[in-house]
CHARMM internal coordinates of N, CA and C (Angstrom, degrees):
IC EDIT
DIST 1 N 1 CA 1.4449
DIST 1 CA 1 C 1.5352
ANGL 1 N 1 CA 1 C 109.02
DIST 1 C 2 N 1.3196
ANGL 1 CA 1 C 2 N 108.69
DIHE 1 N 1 CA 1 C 2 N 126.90
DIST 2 N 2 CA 1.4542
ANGL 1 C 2 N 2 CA 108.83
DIHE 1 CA 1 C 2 N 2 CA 160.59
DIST 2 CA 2 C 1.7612
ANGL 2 N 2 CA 2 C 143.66
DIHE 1 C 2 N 2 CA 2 C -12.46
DIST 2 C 3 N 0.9416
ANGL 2 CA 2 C 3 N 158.46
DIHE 2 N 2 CA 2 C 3 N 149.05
DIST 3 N 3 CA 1.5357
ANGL 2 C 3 N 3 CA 126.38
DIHE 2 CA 2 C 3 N 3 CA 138.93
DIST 3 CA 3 C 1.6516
ANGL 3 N 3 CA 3 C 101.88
DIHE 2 C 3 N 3 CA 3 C -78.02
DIST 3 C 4 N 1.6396
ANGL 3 CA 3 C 4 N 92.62
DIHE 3 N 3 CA 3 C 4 N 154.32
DIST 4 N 4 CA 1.2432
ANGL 3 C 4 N 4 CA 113.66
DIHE 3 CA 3 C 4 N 4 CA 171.73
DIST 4 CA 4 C 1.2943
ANGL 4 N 4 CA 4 C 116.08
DIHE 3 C 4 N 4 CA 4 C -112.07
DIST 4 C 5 N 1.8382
ANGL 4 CA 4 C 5 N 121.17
DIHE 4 N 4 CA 4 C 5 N 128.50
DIST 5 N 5 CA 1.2249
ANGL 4 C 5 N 5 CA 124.45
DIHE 4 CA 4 C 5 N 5 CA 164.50
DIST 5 CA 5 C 1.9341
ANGL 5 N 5 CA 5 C 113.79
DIHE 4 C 5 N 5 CA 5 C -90.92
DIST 5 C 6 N 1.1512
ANGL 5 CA 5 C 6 N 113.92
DIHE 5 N 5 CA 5 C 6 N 135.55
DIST 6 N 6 CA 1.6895
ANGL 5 C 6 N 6 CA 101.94
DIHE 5 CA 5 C 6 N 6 CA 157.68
DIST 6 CA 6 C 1.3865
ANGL 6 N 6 CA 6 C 110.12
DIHE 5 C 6 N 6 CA 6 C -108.61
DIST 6 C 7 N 1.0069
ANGL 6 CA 6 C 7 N 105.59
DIHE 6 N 6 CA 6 C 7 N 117.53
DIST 7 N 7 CA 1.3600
ANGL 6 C 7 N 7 CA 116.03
DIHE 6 CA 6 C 7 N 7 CA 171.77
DIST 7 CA 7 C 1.6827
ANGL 7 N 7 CA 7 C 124.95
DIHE 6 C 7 N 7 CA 7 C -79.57
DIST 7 C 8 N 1.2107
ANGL 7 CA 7 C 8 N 121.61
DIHE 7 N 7 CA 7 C 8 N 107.40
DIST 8 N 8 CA 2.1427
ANGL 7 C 8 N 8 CA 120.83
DIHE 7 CA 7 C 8 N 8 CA 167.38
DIST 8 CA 8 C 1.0651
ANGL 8 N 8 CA 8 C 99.35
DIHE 7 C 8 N 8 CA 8 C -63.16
DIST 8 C 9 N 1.4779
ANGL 8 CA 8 C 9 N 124.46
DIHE 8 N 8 CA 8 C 9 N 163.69
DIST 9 N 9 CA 0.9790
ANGL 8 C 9 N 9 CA 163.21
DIHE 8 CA 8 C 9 N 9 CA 169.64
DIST 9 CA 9 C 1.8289
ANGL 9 N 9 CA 9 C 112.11
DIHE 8 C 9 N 9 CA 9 C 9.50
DIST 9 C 10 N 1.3448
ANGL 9 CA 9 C 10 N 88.06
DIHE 9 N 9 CA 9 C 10 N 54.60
DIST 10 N 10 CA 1.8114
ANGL 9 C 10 N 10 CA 113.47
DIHE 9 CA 9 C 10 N 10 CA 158.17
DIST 10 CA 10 C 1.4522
ANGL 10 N 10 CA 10 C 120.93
DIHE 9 C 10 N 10 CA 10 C -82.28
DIST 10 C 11 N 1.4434
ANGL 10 CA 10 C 11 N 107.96
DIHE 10 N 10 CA 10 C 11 N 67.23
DIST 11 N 11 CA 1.1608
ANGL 10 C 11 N 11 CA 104.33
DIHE 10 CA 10 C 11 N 11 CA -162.64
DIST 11 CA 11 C 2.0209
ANGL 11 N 11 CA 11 C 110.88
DIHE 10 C 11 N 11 CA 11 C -96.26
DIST 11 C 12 N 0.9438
ANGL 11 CA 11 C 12 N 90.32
DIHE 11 N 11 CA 11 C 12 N 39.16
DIST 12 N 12 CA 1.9669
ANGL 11 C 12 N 12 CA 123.42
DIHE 11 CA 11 C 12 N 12 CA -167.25
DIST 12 CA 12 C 1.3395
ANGL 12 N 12 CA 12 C 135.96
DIHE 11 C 12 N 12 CA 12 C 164.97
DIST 12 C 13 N 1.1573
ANGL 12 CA 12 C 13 N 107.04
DIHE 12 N 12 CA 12 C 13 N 164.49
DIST 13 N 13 CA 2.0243
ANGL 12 C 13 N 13 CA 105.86
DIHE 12 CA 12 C 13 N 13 CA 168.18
DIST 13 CA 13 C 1.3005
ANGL 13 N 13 CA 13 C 124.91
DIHE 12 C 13 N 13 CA 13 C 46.50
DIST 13 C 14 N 1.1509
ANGL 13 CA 13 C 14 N 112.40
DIHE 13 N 13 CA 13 C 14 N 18.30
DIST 14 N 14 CA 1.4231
ANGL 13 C 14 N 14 CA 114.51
DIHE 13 CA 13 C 14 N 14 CA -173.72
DIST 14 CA 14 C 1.7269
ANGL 14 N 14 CA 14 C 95.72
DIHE 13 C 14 N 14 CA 14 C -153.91
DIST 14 C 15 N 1.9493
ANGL 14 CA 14 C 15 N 88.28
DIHE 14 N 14 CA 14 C 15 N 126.48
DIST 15 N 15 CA 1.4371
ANGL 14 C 15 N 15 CA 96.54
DIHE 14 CA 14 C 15 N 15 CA 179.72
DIST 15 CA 15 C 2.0233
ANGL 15 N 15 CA 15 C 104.37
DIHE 14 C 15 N 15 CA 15 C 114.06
DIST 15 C 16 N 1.3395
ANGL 15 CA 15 C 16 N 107.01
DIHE 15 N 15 CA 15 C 16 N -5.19
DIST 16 N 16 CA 1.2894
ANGL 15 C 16 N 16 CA 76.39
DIHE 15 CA 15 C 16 N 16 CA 155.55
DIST 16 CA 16 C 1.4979
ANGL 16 N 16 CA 16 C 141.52
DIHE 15 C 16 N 16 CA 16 C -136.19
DIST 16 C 17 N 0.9057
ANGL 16 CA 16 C 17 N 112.09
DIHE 16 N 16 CA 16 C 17 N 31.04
DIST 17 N 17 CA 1.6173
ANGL 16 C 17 N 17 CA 131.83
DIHE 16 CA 16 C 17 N 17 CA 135.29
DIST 17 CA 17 C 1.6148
ANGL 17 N 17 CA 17 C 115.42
DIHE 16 C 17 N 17 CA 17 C -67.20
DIST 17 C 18 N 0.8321
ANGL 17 CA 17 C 18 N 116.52
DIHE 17 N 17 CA 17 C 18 N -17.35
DIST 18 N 18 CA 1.8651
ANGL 17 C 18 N 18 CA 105.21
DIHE 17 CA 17 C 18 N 18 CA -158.61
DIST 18 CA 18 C 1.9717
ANGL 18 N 18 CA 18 C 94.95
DIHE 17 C 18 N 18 CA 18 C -129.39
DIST 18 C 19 N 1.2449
ANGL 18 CA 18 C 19 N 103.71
DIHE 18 N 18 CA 18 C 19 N 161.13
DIST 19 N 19 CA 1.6282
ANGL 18 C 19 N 19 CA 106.89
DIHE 18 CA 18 C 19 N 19 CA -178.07
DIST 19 CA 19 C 1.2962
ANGL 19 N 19 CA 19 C 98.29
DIHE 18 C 19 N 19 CA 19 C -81.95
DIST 19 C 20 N 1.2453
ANGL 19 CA 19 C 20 N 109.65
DIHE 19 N 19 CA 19 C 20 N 135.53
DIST 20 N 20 CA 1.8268
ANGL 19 C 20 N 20 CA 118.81
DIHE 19 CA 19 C 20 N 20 CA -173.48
DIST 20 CA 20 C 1.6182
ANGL 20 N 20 CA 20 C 100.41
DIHE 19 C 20 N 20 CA 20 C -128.00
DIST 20 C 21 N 1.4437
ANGL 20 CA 20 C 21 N 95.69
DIHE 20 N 20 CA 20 C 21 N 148.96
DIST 21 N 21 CA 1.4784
ANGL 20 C 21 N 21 CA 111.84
DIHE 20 CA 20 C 21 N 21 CA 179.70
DIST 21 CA 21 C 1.6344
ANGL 21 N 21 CA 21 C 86.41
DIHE 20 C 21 N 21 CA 21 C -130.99
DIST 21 C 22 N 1.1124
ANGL 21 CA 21 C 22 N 124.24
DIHE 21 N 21 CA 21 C 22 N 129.21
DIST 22 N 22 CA 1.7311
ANGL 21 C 22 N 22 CA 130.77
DIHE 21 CA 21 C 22 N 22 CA 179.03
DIST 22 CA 22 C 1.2583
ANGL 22 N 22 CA 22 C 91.47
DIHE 21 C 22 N 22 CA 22 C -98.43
DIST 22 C 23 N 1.3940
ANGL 22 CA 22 C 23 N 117.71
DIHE 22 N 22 CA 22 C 23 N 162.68
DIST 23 N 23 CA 1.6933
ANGL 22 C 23 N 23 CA 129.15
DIHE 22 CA 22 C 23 N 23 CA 148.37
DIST 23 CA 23 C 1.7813
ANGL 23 N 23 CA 23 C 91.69
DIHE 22 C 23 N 23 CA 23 C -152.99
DIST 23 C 24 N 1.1722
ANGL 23 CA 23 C 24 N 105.30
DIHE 23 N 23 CA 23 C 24 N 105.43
DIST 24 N 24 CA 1.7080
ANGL 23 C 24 N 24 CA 102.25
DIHE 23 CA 23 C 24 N 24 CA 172.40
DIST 24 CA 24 C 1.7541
ANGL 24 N 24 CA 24 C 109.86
DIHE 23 C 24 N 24 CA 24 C -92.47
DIST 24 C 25 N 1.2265
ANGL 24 CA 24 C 25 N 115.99
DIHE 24 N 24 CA 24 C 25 N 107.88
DIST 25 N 25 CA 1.5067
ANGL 24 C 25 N 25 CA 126.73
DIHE 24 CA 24 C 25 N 25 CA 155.42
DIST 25 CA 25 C 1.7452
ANGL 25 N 25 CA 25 C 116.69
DIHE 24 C 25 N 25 CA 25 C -122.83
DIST 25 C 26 N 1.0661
ANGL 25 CA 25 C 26 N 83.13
DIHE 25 N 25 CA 25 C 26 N 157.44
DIST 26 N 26 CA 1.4121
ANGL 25 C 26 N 26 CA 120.53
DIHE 25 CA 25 C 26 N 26 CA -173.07
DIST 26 CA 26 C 1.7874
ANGL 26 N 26 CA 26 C 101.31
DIHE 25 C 26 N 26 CA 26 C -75.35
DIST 26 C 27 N 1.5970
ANGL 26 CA 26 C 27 N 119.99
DIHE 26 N 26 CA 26 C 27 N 104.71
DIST 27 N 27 CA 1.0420
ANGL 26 C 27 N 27 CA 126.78
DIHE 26 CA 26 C 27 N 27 CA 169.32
DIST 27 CA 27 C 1.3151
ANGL 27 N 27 CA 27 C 137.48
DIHE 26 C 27 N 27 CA 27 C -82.34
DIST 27 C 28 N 1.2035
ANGL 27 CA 27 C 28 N 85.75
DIHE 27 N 27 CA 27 C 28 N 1.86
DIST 28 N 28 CA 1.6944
ANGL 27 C 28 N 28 CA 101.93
DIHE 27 CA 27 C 28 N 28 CA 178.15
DIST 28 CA 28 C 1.8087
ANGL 28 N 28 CA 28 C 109.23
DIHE 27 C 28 N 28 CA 28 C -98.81
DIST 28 C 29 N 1.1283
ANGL 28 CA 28 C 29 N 106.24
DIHE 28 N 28 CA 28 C 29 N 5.06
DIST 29 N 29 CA 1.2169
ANGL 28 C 29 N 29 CA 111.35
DIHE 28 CA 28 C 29 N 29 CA 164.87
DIST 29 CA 29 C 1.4866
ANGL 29 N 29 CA 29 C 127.06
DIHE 28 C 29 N 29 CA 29 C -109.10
DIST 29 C 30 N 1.6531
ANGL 29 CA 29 C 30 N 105.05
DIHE 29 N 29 CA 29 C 30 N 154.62
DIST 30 N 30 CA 1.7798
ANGL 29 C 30 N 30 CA 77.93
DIHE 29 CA 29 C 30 N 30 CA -157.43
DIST 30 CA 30 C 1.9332
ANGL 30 N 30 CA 30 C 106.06
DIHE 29 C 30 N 30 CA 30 C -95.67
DIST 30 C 31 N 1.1942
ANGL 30 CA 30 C 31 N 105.71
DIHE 30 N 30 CA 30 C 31 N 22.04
DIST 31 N 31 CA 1.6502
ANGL 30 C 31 N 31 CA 114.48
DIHE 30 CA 30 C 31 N 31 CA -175.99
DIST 31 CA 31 C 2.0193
ANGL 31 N 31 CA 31 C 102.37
DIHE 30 C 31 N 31 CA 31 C -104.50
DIST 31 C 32 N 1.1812
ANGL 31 CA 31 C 32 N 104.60
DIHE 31 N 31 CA 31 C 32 N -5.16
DIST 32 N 32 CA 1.6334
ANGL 31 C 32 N 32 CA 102.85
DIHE 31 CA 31 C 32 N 32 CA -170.02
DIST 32 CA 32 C 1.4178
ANGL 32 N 32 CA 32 C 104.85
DIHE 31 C 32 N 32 CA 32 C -74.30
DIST 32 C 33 N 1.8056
ANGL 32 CA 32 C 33 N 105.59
DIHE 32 N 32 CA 32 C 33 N -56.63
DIST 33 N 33 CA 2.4576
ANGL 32 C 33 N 33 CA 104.18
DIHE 32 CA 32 C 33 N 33 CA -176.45
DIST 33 CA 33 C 1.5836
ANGL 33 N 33 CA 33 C 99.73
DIHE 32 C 33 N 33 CA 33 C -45.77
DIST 33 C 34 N 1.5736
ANGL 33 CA 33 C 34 N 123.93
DIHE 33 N 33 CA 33 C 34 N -22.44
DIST 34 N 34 CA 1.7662
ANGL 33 C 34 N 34 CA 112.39
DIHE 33 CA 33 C 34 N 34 CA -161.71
DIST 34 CA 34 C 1.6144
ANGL 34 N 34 CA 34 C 95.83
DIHE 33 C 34 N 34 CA 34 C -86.92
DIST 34 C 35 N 1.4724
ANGL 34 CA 34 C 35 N 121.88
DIHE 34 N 34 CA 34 C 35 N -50.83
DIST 35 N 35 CA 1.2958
ANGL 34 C 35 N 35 CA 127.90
DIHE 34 CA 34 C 35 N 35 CA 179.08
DIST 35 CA 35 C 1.5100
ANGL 35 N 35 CA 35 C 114.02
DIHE 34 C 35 N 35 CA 35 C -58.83
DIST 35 C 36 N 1.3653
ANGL 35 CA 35 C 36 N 129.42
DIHE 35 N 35 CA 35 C 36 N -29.92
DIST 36 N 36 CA 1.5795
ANGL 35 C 36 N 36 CA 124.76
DIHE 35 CA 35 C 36 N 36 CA 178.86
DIST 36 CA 36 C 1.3805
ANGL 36 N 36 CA 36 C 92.28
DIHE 35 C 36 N 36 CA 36 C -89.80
DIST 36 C 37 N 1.4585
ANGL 36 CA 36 C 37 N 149.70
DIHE 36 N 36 CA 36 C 37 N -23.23
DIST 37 N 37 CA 1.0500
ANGL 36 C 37 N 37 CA 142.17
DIHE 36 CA 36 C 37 N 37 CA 164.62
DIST 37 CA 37 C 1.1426
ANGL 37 N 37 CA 37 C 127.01
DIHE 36 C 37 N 37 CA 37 C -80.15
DIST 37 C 38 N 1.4119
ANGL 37 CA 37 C 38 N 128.79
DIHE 37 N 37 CA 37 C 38 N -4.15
DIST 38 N 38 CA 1.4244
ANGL 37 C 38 N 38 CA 141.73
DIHE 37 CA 37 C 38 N 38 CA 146.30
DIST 38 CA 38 C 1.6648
ANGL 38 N 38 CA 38 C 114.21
DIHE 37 C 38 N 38 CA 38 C -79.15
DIST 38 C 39 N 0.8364
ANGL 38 CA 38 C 39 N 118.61
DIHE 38 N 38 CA 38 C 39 N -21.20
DIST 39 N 39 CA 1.4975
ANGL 38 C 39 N 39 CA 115.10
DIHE 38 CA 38 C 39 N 39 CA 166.12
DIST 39 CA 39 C 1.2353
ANGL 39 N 39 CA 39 C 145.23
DIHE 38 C 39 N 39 CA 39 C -120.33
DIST 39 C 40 N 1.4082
ANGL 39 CA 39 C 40 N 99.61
DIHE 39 N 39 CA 39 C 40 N 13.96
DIST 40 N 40 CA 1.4414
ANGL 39 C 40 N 40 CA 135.13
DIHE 39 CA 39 C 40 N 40 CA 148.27
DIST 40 CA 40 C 1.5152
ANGL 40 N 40 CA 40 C 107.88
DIHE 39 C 40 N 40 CA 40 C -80.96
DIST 40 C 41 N 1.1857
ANGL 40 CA 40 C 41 N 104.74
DIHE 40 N 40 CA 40 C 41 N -30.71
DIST 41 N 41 CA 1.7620
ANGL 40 C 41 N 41 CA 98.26
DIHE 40 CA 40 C 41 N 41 CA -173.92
DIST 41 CA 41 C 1.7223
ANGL 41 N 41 CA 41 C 114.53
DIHE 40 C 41 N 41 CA 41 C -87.20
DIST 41 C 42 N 1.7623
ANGL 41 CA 41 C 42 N 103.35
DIHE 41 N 41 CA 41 C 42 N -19.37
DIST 42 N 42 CA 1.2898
ANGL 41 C 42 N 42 CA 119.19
DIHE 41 CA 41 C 42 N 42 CA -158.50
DIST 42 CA 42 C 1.7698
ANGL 42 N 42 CA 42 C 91.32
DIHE 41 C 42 N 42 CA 42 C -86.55
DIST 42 C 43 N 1.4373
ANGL 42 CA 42 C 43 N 123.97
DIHE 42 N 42 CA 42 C 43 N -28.39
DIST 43 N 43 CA 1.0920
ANGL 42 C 43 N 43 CA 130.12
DIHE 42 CA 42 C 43 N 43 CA -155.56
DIST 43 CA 43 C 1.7413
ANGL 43 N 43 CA 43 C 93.61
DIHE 42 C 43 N 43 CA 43 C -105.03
DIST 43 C 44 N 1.1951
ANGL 43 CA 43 C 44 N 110.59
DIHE 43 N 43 CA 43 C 44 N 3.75
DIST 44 N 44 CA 1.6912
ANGL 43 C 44 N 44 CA 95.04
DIHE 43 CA 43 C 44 N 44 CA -177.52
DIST 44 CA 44 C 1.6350
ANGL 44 N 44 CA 44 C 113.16
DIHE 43 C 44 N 44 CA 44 C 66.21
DIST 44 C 45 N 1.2865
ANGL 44 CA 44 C 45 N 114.06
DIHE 44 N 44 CA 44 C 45 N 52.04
DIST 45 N 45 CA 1.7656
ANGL 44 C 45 N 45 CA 113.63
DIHE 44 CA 44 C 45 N 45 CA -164.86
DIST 45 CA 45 C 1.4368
ANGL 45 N 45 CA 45 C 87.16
DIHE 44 C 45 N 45 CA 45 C -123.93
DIST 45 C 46 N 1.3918
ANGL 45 CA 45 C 46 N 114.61
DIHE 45 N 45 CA 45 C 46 N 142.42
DIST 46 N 46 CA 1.1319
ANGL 45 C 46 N 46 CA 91.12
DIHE 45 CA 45 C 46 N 46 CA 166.01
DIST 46 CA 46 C 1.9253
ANGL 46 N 46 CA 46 C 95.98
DIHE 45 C 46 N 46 CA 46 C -149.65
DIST 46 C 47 N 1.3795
ANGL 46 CA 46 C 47 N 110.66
DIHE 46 N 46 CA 46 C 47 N 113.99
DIST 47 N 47 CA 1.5190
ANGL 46 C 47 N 47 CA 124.55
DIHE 46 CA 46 C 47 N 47 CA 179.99
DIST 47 CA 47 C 1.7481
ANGL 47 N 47 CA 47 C 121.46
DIHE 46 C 47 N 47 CA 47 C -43.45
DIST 47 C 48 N 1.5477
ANGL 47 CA 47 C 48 N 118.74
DIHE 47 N 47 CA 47 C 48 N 115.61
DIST 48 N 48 CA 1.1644
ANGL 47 C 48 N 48 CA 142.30
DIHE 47 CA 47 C 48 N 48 CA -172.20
DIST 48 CA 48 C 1.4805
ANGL 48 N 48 CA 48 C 94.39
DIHE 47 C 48 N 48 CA 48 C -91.78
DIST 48 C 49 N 0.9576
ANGL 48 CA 48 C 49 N 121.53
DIHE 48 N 48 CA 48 C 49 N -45.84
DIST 49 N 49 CA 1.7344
ANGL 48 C 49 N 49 CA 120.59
DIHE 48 CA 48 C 49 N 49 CA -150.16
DIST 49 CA 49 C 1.4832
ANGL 49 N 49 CA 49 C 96.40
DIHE 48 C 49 N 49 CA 49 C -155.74
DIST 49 C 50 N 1.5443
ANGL 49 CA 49 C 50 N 122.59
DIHE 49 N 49 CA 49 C 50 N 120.02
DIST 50 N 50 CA 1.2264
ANGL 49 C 50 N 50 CA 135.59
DIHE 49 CA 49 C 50 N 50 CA 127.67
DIST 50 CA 50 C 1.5073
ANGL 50 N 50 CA 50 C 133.12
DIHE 49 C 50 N 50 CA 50 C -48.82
DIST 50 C 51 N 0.9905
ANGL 50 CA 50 C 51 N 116.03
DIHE 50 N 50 CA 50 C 51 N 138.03
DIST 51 N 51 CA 1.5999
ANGL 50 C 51 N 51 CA 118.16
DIHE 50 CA 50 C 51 N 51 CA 157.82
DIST 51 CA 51 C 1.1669
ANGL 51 N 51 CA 51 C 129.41
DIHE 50 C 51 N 51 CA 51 C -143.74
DIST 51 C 52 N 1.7170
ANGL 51 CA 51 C 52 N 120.68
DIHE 51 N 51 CA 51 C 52 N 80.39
DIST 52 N 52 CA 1.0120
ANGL 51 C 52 N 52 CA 106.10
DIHE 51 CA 51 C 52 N 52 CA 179.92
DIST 52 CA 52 C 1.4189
ANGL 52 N 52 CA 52 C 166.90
DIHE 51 C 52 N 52 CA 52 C -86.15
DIST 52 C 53 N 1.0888
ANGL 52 CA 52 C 53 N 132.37
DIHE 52 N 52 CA 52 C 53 N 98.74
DIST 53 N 53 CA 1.4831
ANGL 52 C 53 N 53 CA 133.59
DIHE 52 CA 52 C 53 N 53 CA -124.02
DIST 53 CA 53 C 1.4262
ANGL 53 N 53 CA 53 C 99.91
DIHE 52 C 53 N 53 CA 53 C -131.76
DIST 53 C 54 N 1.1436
ANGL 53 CA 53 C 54 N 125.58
DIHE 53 N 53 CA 53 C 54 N 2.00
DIST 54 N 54 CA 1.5101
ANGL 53 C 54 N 54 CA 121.98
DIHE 53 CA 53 C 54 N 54 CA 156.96
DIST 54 CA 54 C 1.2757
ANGL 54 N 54 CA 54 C 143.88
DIHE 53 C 54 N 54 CA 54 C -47.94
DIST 54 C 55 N 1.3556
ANGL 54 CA 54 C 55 N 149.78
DIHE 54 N 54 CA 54 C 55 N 110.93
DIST 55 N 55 CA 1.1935
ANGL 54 C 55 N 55 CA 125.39
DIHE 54 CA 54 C 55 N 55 CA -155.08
DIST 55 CA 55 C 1.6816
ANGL 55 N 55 CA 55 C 103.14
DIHE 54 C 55 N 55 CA 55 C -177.71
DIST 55 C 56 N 1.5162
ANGL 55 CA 55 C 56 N 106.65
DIHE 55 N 55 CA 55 C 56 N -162.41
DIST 56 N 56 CA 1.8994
ANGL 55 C 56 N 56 CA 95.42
DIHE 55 CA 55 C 56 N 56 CA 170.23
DIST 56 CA 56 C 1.4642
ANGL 56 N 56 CA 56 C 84.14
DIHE 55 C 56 N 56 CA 56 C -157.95
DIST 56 C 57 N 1.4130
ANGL 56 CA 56 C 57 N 105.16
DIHE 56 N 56 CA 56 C 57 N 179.92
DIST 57 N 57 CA 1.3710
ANGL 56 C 57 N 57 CA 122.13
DIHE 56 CA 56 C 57 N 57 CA -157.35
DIST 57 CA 57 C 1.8388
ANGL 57 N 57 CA 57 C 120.65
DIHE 56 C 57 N 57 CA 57 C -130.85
DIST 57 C 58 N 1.1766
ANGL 57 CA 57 C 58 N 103.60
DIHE 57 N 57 CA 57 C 58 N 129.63
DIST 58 N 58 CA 1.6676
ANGL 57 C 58 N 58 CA 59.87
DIHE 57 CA 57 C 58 N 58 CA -171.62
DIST 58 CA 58 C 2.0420
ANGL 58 N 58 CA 58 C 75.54
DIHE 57 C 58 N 58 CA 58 C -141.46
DIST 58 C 59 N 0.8978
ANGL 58 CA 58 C 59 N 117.02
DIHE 58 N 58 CA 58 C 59 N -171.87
DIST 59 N 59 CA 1.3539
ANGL 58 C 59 N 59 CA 135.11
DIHE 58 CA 58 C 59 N 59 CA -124.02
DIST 59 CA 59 C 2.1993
ANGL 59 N 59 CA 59 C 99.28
DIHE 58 C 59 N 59 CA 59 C -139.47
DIST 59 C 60 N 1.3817
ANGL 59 CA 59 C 60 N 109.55
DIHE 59 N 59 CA 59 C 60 N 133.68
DIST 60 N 60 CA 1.6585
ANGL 59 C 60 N 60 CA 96.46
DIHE 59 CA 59 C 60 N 60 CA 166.16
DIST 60 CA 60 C 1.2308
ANGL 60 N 60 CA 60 C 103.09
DIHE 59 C 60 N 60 CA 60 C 121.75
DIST 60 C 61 N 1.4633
ANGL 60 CA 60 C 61 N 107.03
DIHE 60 N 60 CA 60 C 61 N -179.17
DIST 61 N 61 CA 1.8628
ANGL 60 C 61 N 61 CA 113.33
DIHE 60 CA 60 C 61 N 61 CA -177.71
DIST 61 CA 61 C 1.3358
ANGL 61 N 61 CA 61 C 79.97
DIHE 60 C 61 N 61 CA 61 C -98.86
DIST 61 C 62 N 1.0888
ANGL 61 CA 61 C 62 N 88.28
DIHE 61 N 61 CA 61 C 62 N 155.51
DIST 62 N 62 CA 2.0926
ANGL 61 C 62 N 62 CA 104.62
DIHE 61 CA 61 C 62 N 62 CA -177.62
DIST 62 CA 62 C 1.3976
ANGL 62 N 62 CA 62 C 109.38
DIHE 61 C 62 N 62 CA 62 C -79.62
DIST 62 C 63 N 1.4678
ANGL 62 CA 62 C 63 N 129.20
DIHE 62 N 62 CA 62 C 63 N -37.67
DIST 63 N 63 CA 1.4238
ANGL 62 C 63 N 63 CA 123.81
DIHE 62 CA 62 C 63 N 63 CA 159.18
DIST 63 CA 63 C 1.6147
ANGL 63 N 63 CA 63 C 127.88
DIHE 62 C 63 N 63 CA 63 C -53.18
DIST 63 C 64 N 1.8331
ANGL 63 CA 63 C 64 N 108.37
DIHE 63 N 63 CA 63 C 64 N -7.65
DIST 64 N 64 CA 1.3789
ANGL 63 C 64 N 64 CA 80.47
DIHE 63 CA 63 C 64 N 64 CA 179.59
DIST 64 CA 64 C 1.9083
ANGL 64 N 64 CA 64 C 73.09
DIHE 63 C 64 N 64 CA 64 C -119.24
DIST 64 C 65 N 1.1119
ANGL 64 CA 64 C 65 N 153.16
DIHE 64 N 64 CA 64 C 65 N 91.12
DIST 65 N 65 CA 1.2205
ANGL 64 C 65 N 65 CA 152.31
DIHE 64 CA 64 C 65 N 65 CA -171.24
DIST 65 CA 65 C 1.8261
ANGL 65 N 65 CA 65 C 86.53
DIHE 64 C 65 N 65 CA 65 C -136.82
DIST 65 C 66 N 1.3808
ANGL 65 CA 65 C 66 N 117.02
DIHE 65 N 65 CA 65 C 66 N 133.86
DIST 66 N 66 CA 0.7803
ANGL 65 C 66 N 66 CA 126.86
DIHE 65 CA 65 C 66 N 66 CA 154.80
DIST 66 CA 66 C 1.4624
ANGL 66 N 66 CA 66 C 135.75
DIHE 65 C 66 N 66 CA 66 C -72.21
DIST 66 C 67 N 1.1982
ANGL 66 CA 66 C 67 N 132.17
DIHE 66 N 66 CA 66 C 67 N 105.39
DIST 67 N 67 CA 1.6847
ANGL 66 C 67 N 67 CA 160.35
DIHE 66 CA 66 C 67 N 67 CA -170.97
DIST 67 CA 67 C 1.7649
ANGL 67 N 67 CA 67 C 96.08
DIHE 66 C 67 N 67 CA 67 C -24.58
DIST 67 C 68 N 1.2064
ANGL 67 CA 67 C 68 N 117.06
DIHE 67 N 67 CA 67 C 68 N -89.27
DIST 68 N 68 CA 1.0590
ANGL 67 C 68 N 68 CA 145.47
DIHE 67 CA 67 C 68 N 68 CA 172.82
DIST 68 CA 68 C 1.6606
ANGL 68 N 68 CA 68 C 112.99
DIHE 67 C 68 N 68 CA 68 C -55.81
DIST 68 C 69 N 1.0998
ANGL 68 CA 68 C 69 N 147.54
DIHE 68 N 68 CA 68 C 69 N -37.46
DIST 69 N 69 CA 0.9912
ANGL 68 C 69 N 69 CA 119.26
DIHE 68 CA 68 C 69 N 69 CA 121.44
DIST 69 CA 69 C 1.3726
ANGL 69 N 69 CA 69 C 162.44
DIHE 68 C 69 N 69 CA 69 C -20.81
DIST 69 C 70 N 1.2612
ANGL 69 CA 69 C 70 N 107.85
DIHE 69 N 69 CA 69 C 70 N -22.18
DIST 70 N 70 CA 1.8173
ANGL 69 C 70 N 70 CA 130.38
DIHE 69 CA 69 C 70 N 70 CA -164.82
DIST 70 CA 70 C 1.8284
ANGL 70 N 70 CA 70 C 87.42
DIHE 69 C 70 N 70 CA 70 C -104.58
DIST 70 C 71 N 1.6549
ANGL 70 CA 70 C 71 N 107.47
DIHE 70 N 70 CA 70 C 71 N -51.72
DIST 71 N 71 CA 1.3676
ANGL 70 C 71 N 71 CA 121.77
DIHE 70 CA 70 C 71 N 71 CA -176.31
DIST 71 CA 71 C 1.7663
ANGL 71 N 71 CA 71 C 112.74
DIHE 70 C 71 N 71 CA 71 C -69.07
DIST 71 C 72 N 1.2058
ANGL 71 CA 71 C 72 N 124.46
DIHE 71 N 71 CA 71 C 72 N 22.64
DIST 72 N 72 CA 1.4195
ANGL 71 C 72 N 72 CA 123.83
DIHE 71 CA 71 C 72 N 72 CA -171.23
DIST 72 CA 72 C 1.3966
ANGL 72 N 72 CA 72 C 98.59
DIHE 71 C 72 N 72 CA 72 C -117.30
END
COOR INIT
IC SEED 1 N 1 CA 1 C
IC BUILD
């Protein structure tokens, strides 16, 4: 069997050289790690390597960054 990488927030450029199986969810929700982990399990997959690279971006001097914003 292969190793398996799962890749976060590959939201491009990655995947085509190599055999890819996608599952795009939404990580900012808190039902998505149970659903990619139900169908990783359903598919007989089983994760070698994490990478987590999911995240968002946001822009500014960090002193004037809004609090509650960052926290949303």
């Amino acid at each position: 069997m292969k190793p398996l990488a799962l890749i976060t927030g590959a939201s491009g450029g990655i995947g085509y050289e190599t055999e890819s199986t996608i599952i795009i969810k939404d990580l900012s929700s808190t039902t998505a790690a149970g659903k990619i982990y139900q169908q990783l399990k359903h598919e007989n997959m089983t994760v070698d390597v994490l990478v987590n690279n999911a995240g968002f971006g946001s822009y500014g001097k960090f002193v004037e960054t809004d609090p509650k914003k960052q926290q949303s």
